[in-house]
C-alpha positions in Angstrom: 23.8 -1.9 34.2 22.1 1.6 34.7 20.5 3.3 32.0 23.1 6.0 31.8 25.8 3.4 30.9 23.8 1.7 28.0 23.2 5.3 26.4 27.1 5.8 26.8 28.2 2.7 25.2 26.6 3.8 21.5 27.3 7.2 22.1 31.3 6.4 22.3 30.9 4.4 19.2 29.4 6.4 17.0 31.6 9.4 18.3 34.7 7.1 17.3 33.3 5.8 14.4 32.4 9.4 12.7 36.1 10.2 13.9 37.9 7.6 12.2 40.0 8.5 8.5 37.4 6.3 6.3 34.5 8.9 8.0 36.6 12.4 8.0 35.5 13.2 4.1 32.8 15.9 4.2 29.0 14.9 5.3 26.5 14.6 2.2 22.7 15.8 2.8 20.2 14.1 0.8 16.2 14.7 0.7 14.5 12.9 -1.3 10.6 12.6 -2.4 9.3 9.5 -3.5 6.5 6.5 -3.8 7.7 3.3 -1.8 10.0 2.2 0.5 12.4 3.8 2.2 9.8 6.8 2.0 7.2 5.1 4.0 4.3 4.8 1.6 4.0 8.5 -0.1 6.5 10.7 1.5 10.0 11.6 1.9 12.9 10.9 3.1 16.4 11.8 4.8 19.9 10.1 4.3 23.6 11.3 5.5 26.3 10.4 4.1 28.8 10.2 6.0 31.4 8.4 3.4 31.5 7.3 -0.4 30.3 3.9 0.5 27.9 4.0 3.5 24.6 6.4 4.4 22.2 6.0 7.1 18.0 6.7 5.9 15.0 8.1 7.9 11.9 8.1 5.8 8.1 9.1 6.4 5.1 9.2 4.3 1.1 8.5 4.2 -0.1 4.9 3.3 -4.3 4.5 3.7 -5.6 4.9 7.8 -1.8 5.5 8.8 1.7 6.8 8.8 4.2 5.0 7.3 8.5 5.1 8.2 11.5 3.3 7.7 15.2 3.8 9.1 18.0 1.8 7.8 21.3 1.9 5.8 22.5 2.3 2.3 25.8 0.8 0.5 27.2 2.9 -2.5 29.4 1.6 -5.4 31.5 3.6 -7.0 31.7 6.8 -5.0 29.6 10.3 -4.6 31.4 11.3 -8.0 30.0 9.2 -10.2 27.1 10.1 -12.6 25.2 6.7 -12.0 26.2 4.5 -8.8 24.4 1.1 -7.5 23.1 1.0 -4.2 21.9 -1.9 -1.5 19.3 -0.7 1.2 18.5 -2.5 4.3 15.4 -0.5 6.4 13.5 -1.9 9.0 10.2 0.1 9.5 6.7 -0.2 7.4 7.0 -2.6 4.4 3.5 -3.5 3.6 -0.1 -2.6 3.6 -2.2 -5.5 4.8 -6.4 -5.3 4.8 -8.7 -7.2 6.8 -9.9 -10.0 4.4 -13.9 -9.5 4.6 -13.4 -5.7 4.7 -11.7 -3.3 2.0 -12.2 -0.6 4.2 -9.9 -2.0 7.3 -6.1 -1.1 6.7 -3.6 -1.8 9.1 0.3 -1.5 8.1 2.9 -4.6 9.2 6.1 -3.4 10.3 9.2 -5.5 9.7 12.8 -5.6 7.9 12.9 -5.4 3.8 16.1 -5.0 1.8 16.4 -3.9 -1.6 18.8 -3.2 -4.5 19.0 0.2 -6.7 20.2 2.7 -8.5 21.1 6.2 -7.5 21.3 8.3 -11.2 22.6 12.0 -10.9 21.4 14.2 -13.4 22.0 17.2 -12.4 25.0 18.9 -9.8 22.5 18.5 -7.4 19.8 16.4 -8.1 19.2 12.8 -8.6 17.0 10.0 -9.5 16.3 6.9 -7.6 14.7 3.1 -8.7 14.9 0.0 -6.2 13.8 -3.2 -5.7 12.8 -4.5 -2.4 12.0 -8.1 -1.1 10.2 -7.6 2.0 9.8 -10.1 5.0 6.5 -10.2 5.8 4.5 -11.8 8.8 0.7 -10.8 8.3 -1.5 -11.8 10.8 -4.7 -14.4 10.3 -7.3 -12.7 9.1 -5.8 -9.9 6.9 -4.1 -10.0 3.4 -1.2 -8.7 1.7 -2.2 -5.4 -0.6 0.7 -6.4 -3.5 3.6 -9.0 -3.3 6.5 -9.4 -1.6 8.7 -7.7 -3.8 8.0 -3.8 -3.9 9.4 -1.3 -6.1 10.4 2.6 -5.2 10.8 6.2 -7.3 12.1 8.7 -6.2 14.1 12.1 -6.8 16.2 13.6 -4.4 18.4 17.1 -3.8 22.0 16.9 -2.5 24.3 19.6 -0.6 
């Protein structure tokens, strides 16, 4: 199969998928500034919503000696409209700062999947605050530690249009 018709295949789905009734409500714009995951360490982050229920997240931020990210999905109950709504996250991008165990100068961050729980609480027309809990799957390499424990939390406040 040429390259050309692996790039078509998502491209058809995501043009039908966006098309559909469930997607045709008006596309949310969220940026949000925050400490944890999804905003890759210290940073910020981006999420579309493109229903009620369901927005994908980009995130990027600073975490010692490197860049951290994160892209993955959010689940929303009850719907834009309501004051305080619950959220699940999955991301897949930098959950954890490791160091090298005889050094607490040597950083390295370990990429992998996380999910989390939350709550999204808007305050404001525009503006919201955010609290999650993450459990992170982690696979640190011999030699380095874990800086914290598997189970992260984020804060965050973030702008809608």
């Amino acid at each position: 199969m040429k390259l050309k018709h692996i790039l078509i295949i998502p491209l058809f789905f995501f043009t039908t998928l966006f098309s559909t009734p469930a997607f045709s409500a008006e596309f949310e714009h969220v940026f949000g500034t925050g400490i944890g995951l999804p905003y890759g360490g210290l940073g910020v982050n981006y999420e579309l919503g493109v229903c009620d229920y369901f927005a994908p997240v980009i995130g990027l931020g600073i975490i010692p000696d490197n860049v951290g990210w994160n892209a993955g999905a959010r689940l929303y109950y009850p719907g834009r409209e309501a004051k305080l709504r619950a959220r699940l996250t999955a991301l897949y991008g930098t959950n954890a700062v490791i160091e090298r165990e005889y050094s607490s100068e040597d950083y390295d961050a370990e990429t992998g999947l996380s999910g989390g729980i939350g709550i999204n609480w808007r305050f404001a027309r525009h503006w919201a605050f955010d609290a999650d809990l993450f459990v992170v799957d982690q696979d640190i390499p011999n030699g380095y530690k874990e800086e914290g424990s598997d189970v992260k939390i984020s804060l965050g406040c973030s702008f809608r249009w």
